[in-house]
C-alpha positions in Angstrom: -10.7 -26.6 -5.1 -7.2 -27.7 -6.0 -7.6 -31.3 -4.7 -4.2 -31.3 -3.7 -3.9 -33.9 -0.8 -1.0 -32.6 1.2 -0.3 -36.1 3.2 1.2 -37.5 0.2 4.8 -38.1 1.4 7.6 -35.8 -0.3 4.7 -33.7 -1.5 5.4 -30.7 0.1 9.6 -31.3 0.2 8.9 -31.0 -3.5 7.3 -27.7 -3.8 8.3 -24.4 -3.4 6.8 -21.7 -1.0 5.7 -19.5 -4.2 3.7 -22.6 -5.0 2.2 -22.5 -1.8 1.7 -19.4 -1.2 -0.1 -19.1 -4.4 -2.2 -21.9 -4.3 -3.2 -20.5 -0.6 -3.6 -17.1 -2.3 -6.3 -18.6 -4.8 -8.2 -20.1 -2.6 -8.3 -16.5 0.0 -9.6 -14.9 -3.4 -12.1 -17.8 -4.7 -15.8 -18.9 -2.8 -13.8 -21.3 -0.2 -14.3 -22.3 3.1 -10.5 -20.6 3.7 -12.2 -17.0 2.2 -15.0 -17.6 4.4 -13.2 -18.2 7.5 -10.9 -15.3 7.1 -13.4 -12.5 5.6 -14.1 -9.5 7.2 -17.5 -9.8 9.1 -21.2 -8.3 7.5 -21.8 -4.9 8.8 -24.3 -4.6 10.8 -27.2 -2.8 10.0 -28.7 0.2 12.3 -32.1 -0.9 14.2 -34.9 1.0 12.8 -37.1 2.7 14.9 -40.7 0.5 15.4 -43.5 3.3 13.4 -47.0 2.8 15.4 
């Protein structure tokens, strides 16, 4: 989402922890693979009695 490449050498000795924090922030509250990993899982839904 950010396209950051973190391996890029002094990258991260560079950056502050707000930085990261926020760009990790972003992507916990955007449509990521990150939100999806971490979310809460779907509540299941009751079984309904079979009507014959």
């Amino acid at each position: 989402m950010y396209g950051i490449d973190l391996d890029t050498p002094g990258l991260m000795q560079a950056r502050t922890w707000r930085w990261l924090r926020l760009r990790i922030l972003g992507l916990l509250s955007a449509e990521s693979r990150l939100a999806r990993h971490f979310a809460p899982p779907e509540p299941k839904q009751p079984r309904q009695p079979s009507r014959r």
